[in-house]
Wavefront OBJ file of the C-alpha trace (Angstrom):
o trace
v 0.000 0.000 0.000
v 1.371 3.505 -0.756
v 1.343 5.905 2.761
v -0.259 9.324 1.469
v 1.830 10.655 4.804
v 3.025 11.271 7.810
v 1.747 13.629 10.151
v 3.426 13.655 13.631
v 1.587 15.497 16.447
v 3.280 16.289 19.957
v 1.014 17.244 22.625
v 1.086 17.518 26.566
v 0.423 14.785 28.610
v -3.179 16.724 29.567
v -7.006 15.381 29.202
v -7.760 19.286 28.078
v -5.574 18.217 24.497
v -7.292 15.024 23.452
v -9.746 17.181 22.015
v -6.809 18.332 20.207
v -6.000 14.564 19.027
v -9.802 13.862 18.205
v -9.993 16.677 15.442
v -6.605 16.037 14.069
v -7.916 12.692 13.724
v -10.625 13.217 12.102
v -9.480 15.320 9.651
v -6.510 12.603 8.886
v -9.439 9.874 8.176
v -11.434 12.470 5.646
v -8.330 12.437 3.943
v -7.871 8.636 3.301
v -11.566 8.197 2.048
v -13.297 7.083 5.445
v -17.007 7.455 5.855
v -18.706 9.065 8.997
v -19.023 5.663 11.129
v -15.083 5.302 10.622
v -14.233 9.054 10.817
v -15.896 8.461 14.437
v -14.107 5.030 15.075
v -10.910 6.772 14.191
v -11.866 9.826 16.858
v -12.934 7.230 19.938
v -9.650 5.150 19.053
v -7.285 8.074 19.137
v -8.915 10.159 22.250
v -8.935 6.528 24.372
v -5.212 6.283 23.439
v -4.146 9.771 24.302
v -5.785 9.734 27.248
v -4.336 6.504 28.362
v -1.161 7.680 27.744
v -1.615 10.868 28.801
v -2.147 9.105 32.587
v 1.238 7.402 32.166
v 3.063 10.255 30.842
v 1.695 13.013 33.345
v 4.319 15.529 33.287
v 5.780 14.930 30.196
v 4.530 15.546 26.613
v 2.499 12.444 24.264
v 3.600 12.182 20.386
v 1.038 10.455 18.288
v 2.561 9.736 14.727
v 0.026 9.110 11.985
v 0.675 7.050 8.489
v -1.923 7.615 5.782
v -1.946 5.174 2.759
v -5.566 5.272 0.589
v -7.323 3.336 2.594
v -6.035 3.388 6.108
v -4.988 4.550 9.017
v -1.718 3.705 11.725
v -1.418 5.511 14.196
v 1.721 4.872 17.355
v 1.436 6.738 20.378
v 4.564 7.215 22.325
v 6.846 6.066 23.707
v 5.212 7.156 26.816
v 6.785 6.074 30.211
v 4.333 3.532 32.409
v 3.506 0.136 32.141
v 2.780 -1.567 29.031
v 0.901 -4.399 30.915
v 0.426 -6.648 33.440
v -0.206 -3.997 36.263
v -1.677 -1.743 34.055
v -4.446 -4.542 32.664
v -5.488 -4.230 36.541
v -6.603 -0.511 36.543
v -10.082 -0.321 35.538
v -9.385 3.010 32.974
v -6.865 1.325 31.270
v -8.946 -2.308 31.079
v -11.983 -0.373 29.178
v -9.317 1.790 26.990
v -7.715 -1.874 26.095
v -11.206 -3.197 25.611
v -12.199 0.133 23.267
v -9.118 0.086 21.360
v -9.324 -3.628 20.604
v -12.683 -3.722 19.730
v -12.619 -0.619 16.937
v -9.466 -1.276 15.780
v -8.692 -3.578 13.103
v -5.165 -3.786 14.800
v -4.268 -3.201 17.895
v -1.221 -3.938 20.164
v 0.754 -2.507 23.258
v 4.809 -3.303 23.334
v 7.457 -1.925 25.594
v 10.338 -0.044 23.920
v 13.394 0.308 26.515
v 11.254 0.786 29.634
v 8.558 2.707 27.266
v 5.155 1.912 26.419
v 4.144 2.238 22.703
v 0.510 2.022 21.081
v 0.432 1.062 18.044
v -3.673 1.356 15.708
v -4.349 0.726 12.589
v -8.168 1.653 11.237
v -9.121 0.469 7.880
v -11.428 2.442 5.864
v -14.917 -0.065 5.661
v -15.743 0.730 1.868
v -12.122 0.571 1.333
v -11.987 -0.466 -2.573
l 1 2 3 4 5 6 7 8 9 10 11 12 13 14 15 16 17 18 19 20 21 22 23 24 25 26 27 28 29 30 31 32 33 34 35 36 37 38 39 40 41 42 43 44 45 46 47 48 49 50 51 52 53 54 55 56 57 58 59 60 61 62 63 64 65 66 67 68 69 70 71 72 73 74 75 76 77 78 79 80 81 82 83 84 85 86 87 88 89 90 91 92 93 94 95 96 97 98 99 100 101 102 103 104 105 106 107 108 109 110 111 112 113 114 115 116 117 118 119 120 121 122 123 124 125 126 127 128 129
């Protein structure tokens, strides 16, 4: 698949800028050809993954980096310091952002880079042709 893009966004690690994140999204997902219902997958995905790094990264700032091809979306967050998972699969926010993220996503994993978490997304457009 040919990538369209990158776009790299660095925000602080604050609730107040996932608004921030949500547009930028959306915008990114007009571009590649998605229709409303993924536009708004693409928003939920990328707000629940700001904001759960955003708790993990308190103090510090979040980079989300997004590659565009024609009919998709991938999106990494981070690296972010926290926990990747085991202890972090306990805290209730984090459980429903894993169970969001997995669930709209048509990929979506969690590794550790050096002591760093890293999300990684990928949305595909549904009338992707």
């Amino acid at each position: 698949m040919t990538a369209l893009g990158h776009v790299s966004l660095t925000l602080p690690a604050s609730r107040e800028y996932a608004r921030t994140a949500r547009l930028t999204a959306a915008e990114l997902a007009t571009r590649v050809g998605m229709d409303i219902d993924d536009v708004d997958d693409v928003k939920l995905a990328v707000e629940e993954a700001f904001v759960y790094a955003a708790q993990c990264a308190e103090g510090h700032d979040v980079t989300l980096a997004f590659e565009l091809s024609p009919s998709s979306i991938e999106l990494v967050v981070g690296p972010f310091p926290g926990m990747c998972e085991g202890e972090s699969r306990k805290d209730a926010g984090r459980l429903f952002a894993h169970f969001i993220l997995e669930s709209i996503c048509d990929e979506f994993d969690i590794s550790d880079r050096d002591g760093q978490c890293l999300l990684r997304l990928v949305k595909r457009a549904e009338c992707a042709g």
